[in-house]
N, C-alpha and C positions, 0 to 999 in steps of 0.2 A: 494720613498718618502724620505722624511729630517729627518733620527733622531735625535731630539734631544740630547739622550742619548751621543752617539758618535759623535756628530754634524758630522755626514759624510753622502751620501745618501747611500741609499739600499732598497731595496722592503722589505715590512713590514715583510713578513716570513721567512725571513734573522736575527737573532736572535743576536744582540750586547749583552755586559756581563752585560747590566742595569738591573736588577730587574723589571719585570713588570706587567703588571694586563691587563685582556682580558676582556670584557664585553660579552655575549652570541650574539652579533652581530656578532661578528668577525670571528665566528666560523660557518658559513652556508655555505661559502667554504670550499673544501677538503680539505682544509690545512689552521688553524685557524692564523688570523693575530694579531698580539697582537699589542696594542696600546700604543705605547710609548708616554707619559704624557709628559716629557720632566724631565730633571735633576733640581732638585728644585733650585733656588737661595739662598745661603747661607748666612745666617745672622752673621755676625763676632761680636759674643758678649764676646770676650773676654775683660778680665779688668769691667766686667760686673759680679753685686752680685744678686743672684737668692735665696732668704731666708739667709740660715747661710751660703753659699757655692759661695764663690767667683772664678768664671773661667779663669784660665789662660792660659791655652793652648788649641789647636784645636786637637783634636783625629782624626776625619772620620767624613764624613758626606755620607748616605745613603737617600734612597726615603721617609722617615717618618721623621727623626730628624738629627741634627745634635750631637754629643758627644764631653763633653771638658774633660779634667782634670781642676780640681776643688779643691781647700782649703777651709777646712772647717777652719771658721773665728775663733771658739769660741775654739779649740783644735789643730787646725792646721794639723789635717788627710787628705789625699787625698783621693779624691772620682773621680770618673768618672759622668759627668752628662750630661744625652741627654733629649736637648729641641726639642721641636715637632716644626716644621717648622712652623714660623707664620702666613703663607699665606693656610696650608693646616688647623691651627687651626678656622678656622671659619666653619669649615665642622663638625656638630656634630657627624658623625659617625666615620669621622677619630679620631676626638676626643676621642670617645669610643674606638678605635683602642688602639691608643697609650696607655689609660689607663691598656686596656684589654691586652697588654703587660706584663706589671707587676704584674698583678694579676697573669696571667700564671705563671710565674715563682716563685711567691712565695708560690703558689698552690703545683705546683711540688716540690719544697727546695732540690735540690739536689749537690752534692757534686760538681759536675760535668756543674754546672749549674751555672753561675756567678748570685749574688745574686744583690736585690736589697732593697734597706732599705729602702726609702722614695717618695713619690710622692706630686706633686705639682703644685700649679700655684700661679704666680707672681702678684704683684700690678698690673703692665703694661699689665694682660694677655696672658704671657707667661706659657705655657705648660711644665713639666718637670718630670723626674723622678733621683734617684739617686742610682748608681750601685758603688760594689766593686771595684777599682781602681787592674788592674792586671797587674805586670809586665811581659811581654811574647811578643813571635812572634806568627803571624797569620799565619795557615798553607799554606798561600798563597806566605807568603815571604821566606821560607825555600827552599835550592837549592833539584833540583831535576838532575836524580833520586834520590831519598831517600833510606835509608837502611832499608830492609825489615822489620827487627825487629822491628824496631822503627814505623816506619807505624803501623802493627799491635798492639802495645802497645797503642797508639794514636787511632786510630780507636776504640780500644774495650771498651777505658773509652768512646768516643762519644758512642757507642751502649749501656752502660750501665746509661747514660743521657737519650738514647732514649726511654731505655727500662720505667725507668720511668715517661718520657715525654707520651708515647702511655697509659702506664698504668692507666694515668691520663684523660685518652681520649683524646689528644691532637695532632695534628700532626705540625711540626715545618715548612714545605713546603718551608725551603730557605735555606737551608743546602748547601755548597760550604765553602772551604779552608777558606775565609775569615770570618766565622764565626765560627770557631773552630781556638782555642788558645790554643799554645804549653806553659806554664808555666816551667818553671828550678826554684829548689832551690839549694842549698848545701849539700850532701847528701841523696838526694832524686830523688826517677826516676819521669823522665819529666810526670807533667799533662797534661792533657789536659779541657777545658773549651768550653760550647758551649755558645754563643752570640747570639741576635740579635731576639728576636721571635716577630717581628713588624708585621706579615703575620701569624703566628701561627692559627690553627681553632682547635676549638671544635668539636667532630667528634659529640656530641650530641647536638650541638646549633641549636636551630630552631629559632634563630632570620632573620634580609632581607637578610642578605647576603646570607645565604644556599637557598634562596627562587631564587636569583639571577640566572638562570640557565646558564653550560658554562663558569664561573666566574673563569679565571686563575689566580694564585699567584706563583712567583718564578723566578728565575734569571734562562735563559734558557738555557744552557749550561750544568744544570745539575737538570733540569725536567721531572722527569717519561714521559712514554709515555702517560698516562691516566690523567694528571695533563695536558698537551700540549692541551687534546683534549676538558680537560673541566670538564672530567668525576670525579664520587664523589673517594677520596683520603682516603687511610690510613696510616698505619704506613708503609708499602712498598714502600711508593713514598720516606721516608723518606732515607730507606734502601738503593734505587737506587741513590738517591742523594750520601750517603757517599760512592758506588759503585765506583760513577765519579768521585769522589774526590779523592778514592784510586791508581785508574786508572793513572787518572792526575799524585800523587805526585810519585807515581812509575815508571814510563815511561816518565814521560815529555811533554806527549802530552794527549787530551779529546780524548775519547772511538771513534767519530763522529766529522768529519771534519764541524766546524762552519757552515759555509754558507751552509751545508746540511741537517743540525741538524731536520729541521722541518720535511722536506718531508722525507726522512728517517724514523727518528720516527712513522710517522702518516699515511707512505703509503699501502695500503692494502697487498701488496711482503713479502717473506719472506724478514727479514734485511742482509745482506751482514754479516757472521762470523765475528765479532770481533780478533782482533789478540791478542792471550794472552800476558799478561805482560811479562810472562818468553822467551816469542818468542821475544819479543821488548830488553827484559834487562835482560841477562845471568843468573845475580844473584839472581834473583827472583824466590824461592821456588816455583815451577809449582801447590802446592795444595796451596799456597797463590793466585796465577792467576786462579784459578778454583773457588776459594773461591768471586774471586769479579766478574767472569764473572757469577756465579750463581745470585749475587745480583743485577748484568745490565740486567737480565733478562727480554726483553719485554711484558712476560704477568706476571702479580704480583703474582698468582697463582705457579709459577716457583722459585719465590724470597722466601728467608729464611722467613718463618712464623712471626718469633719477632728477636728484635733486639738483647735477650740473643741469641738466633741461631748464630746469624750471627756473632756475640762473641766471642762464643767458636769454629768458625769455623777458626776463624781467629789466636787466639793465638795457635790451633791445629797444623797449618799450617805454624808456623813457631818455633825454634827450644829452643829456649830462648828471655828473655821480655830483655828489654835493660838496660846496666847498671845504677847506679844513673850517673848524671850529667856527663858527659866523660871529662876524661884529659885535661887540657891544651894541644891544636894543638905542634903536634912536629913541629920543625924547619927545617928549609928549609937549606943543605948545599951550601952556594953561590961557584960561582966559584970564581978566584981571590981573594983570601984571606978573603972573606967574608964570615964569619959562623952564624948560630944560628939565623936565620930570622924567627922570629914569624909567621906564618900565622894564619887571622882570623877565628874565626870557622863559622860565618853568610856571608851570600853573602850581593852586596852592596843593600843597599834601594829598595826597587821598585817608584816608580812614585807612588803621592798621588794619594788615593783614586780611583786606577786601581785593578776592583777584578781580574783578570788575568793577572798579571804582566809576560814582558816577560821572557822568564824561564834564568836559570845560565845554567854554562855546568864546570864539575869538569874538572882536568886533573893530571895527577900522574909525579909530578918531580921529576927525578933521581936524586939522592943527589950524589954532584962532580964526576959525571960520576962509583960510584957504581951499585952493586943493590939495597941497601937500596931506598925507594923511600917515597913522603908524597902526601899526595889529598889538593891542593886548589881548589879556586870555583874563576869562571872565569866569563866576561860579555861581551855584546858589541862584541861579536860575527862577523868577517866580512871574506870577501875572503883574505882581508889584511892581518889579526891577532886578534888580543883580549887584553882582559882587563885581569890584573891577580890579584887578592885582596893579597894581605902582607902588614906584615909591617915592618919599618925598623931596621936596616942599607939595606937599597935595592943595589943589585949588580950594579952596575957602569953601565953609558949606553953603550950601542953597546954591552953587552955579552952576550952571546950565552949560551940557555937554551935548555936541551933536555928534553920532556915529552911527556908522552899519553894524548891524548885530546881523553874524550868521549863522544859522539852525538851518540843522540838517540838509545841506546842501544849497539853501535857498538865502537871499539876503534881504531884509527887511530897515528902512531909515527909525532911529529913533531919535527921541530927547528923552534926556534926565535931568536930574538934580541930584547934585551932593545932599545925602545927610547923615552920613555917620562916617570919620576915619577911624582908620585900626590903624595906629603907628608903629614906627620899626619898632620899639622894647615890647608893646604889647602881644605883635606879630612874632618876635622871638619867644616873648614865654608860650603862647599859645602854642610854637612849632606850625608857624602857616608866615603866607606873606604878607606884608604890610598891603593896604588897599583902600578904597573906600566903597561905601552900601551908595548905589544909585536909586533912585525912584523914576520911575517912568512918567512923564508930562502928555496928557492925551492919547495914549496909546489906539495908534489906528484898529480899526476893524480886523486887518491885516495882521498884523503883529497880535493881536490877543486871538487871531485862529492859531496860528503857527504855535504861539508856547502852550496852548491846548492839545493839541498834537504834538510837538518835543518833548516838553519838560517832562522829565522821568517822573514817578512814582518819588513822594519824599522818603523817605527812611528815616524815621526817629535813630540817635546818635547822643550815648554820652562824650564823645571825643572833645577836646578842646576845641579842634577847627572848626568843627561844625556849631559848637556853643558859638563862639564868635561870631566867625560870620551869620548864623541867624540874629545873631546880635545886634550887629553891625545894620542890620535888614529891618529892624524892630519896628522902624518907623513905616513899612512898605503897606 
């Protein structure tokens, strides 16, 4: 069939990263299909004044609303404000939906829970609520792997949202990287934020939708197995969700190969062993990968009881919480006379509104042929070479850099050559970071198995980043 979601085809049980909703039809086969609605059309109301709260820029836009940044007219505070799709606000129960959004979360008021101050609708019958404007990355855009500690630091504030998200009788059922925000201040260790409860249930509602029998909600990539099937949900499905997500930002890759995701989950067999995280990525604490294959567990029964459980299993298992904010990146010794090259600490952008952006891959440059060495974060991934994020004075072209590049848990030496920069004005108008296109010099036997086996599927892209950096690549 045509999803819309991904405008690409694929048979329904084939799971794309859209968010979607089952009706108890879909489920009388042994393997339920979920019904892709299709990706709403997005109303571009920016420059557009919704009460005191003028919007100017576009945020995200997901299955329920769209989210801008927003000036408040009368103070001039930034606000975050998501309007309810206007084509699904004629639907009174969606209606109730988005409402029923906000009330959750003000229900809950938790630290850890981006807040929401206002709800609304417009002269023109525009739907709307208004959130805390936060500045952060979404666990989705942060390079993988990730360092242990930090994961678990991250993870345990989500389990302490969750805890009292459940506590409230609540379960979130769309939990994924893109709805948990990493926040940085200055002198302070990284928060984290959870977003987005458009799908959220009342484990005590006995309004139509519990009546609904089979009735799935959630982006399926990281959906219990009991939530796929239809079956009634608790706080466990939630647990399994941050499972996946742990999984993902640690290794680089989802627990279950996509296109297998359904029938796997739902098949009467046992499931095929999971490979632990520490077996994928050296540096991962083996009671950190014990701790998330307990919570991928497929009977819920198996899974940590509550989300304080799974808390304290997690900052157990690892050895210290992370520091506040970390150093400015050391600098990159150039060859040729060039020293002192800043590297970014973020990878570049992802693609708008992709909740599974394709991953980065770090790689450790020897500083002027030393030991001393530093980690950048690399993109664009190809048999040719890659993308490498810094910034300037970038080394001259044609010189010759030696580094480990690590994919998928394993680490490989290479050489390159400079032959394209992307400088900072170019990497501003683009909206990516400045860097330069590498080319690979003899690439061993080794290394061209491995990015045969790594390197994702390319995705054709009109985005600027990725014009560029293919750009930048042109010579590979």
């Amino acid at each position: 069939m045509h999803c819309e979601h991904c405008s690409s085809e694929h048979p329904a049980s084939l799971p794309c990263d859209q968010q979607v909703t089952c009706s108890g039809s879909e489920l009388a086969s042994p393997v339920p299909r979920p019904v892709f609605a299709g990706r709403p059309p997005v109303v571009d109301l920016r420059g557009h004044t919704l009460g005191h709260y003028r919007l100017t820029r576009l945020l995200g836009s997901g299955g329920m609303g769209t989210v801008y940044l927003a000036e408040q007219t009368l103070i001039g505070a930034r606000v975050a404000v998501k309007v309810l799709h206007p084509h699904l606000a004629r639907d009174a129960r969606l209606r109730a939906r988005f409402y029923a959004e906000a009330r959750t979360v003000n229900l809950i008021g938790h630290p850890n829970i981006v807040r929401i101050f206002d709800i609304n609708e417009s002269e023109d019958g525009l739907h709307y609520f208004v959130m805390e404007y936060l500045e952060g990355q979404p666990l989705s855009r942060l390079p993988r792997p990730m360092e242990p500690g930090l994961l678990a630091w991250l993870l345990a504030q989500a389990c302490d949202a969750l805890e009292a998200v459940h506590r409230s009788g609540v379960v979130h059922r769309d939990l994924k990287p893109d709805n948990l925000l990493m926040v940085e201040r200055p002198g302070e260790r990284p928060a984290l934020k959870v977003l987005d409860f458009g799908v959220a249930k009342a484990l005590r509602d006995t309004g139509q939708e519990q009546t609904m029998a089979g009735q799935v909600f959630g982006t399926p990539a990281y959906m219990a197995p009991e939530q796929w099937s239809g079956q009634p949900v608790d706080g466990r499905s939630d647990l399994y969700a941050l499972g996946v997500t742990g999984y993902l930002l640690l290794t680089g890759q989802l627990p279950y190969p996509r296109g297998q995701l359904a029938e796997l989950v739902l098949s009467p067999e046992p499931l095929p062993p999971l490979r632990p995280p520490h077996t994928l990525v050296p540096t991962v604490p083996e009671a950190l990968s014990q701790t998330l294959l307990r919570a991928l567990a497929r009977n819920p029964a198996e899974r940590f009881t509550t989300a304080l459980d799974f808390k304290r299993a997690l900052l157990a298992a690892v050895r210290s919480a992370p520091a506040s904010r970390p150093p400015p990146p050391r600098a990159v010794q150039r060859p040729r006379g060039l020293v002192n090259t800043p590297i970014p600490a973020a990878p570049p952008r992802p693609e708008p509104n992709d909740p599974t952006p394709l991953p980065t891959w770090t790689a450790r440059v020897r500083r002027g042929g030393g030991a001393d060495s530093v980690v950048v974060h690399c993109s664009e991934l190809s048999r040719g070479g890659l993308f490498m994020c810094c910034a300037e004075p970038f080394p001259p072209l044609f010189t010759r850099l030696e580094f480990t590049l690590q994919l998928g848990g394993e680490e490989v030496e290479c050489v390159a050559e400079v032959v394209r920069h992307v400088d900072s004005a170019q990497a501003h108008t683009w909206h990516m970071y400045p860097g330069v296109g590498l080319q690979f010099i003899n690439p061993s036997a080794r290394l061209r198995d491995m990015l045969m086996r790594v390197r994702p599927a390319r995705r054709p892209s009109a985005t600027p980043h990725s014009i560029l950096a293919q750009e930048a690549l042109a010579h590979l």
